[in-house]
C-alpha positions as CSV (number, residue, x, y, z in Angstrom):
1,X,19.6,17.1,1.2
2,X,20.4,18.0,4.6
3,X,18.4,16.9,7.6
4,X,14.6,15.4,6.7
5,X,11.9,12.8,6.9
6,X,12.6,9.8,5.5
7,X,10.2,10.3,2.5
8,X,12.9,13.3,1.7
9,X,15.6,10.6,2.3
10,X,13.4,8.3,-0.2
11,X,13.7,10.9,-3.0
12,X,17.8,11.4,-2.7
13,X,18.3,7.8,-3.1
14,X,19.9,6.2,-5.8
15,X,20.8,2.7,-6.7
16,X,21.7,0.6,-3.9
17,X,24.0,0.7,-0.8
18,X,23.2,1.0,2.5
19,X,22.1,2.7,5.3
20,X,23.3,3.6,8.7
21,X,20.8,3.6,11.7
22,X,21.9,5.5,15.0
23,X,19.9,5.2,18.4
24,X,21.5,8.3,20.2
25,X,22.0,7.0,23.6
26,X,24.2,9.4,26.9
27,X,27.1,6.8,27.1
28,X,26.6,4.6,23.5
29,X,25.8,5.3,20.2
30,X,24.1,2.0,19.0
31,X,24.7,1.7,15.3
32,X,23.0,-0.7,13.0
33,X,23.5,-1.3,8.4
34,X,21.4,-2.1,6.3
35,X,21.9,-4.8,2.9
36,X,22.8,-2.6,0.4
37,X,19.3,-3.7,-1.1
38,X,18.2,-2.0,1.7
39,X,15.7,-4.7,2.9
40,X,17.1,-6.2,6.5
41,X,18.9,-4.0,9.6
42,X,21.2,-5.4,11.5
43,X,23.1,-4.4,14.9
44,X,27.0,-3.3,14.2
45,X,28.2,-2.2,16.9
46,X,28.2,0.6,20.2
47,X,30.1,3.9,19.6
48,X,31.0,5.4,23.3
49,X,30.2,8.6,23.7
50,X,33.5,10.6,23.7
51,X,34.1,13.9,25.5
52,X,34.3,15.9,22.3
53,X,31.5,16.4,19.6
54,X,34.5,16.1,17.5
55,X,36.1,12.5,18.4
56,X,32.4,11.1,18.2
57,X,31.6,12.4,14.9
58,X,34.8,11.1,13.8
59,X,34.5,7.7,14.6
60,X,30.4,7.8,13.1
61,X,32.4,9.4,9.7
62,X,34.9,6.9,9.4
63,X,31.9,3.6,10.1
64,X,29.8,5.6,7.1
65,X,33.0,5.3,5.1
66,X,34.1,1.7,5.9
67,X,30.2,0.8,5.0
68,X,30.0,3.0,1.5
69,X,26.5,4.2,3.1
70,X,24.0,6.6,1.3
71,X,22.3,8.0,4.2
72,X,21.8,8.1,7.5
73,X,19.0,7.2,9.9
74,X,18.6,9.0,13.3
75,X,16.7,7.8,16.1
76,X,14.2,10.6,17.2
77,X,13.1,10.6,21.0
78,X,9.7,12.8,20.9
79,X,7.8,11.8,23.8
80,X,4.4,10.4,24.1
81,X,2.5,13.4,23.0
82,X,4.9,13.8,19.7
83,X,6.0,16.8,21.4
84,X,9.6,17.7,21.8
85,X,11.6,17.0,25.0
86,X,15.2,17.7,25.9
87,X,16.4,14.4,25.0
88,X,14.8,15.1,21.3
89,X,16.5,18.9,21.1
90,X,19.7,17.3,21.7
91,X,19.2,14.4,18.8
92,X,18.5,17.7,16.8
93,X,21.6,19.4,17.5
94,X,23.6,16.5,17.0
95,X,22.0,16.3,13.6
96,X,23.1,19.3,12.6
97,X,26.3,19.1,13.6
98,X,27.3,15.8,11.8
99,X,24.9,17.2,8.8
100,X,27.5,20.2,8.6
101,X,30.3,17.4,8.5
102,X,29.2,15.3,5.8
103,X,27.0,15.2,2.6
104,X,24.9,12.3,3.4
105,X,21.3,13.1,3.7
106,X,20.1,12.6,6.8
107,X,17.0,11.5,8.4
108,X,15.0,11.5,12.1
109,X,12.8,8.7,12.5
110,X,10.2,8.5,15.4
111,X,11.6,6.0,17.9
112,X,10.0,6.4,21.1
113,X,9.5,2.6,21.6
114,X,12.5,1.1,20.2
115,X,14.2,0.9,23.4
116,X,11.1,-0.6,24.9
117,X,10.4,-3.4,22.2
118,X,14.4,-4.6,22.1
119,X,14.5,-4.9,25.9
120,X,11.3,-6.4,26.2
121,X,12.6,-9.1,23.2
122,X,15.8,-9.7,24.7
123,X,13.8,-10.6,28.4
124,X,11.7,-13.0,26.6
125,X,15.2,-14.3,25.3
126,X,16.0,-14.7,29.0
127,X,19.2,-12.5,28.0
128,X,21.3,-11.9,31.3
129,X,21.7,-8.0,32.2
130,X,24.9,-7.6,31.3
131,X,24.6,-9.2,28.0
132,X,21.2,-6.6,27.6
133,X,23.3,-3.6,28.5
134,X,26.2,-4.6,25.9
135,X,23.6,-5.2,22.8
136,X,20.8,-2.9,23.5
137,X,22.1,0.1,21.8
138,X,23.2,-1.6,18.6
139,X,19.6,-3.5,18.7
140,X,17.8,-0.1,19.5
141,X,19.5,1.1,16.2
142,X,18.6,-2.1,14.0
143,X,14.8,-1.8,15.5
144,X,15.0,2.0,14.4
145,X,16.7,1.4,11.0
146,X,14.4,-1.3,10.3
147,X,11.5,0.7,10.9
148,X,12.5,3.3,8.4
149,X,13.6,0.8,5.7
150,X,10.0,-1.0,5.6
151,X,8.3,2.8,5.2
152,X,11.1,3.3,2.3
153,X,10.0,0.3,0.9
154,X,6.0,1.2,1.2
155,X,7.2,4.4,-0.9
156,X,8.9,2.8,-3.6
157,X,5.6,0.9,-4.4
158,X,3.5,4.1,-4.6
């Protein structure tokens, strides 16, 4: 399948296993699974952002290995307007570079609040900073992942 929306990601799905969510941040990749139902996200961990494209990729690769997933779900940054930005032309390269490095189908999914909403939920928790800056990432991804397995959901029922 390549790169796509998640209703493309919808049709190259079969029987169960999970997902992987990714919320591409400049130090930390958060990365979040899903059941293998595909019906709850959850946070699993931060991937630091190595030098090399290459010793990134392979440690994304070898977490879609350990987790048998059947896809991949990409946080997209598009700003307010829906309009590109740099941020969201680099979430597109990466994209295509993993896409070229695996056969998983892969999809971008509109995150522009996700950041937003997990900070603002781990405040109300009265979560110290430190403890925000070591979770957000991996929340981030859960909050995105989450969002695209509810609208996979909504179009198994149509």
């Amino acid at each position: 399948m390549g790169i796509g929306t998640v209703e493309d990601l919808a049709g190259g799905l079969s029987g169960p296993g999970s997902l992987i969510g990714l919320d591409m941040g400049s130090k930390t990749i958060g990365v979040a699974v899903s059941d293998t139902l595909r019906s709850i996200a959850s946070p699993l961990q931060g991937v630091a952002r190595a030098k090399s494209f290459a010793k990134t990729a392979e440690a994304l690769l070898a977490i879609l290995a350990r987790e048998k997933s059947l896809g991949l779900v990409i946080g997209l940054p598009l700003s307010m307007d829906g309009g590109d930005s740099a941020s969201t032309q680099s979430v597109r390269a990466f994209a295509r570079n993993i896409s070229a490095l695996t056969p998983l189908p892969i999809a971008l999914w509109d995150e522009r609040w996700s950041t937003a909403a997990v900070t603002r939920t781990l405040l109300e928790a009265d979560t110290s900073r430190r403890r925000r800056a070591e979770v957000v990432d991996k929340m981030a991804a859960a909050y995105i992942l989450q969002g695209a397995l509810d609208r996979l959901r909504i179009l198994s029922r149509s």
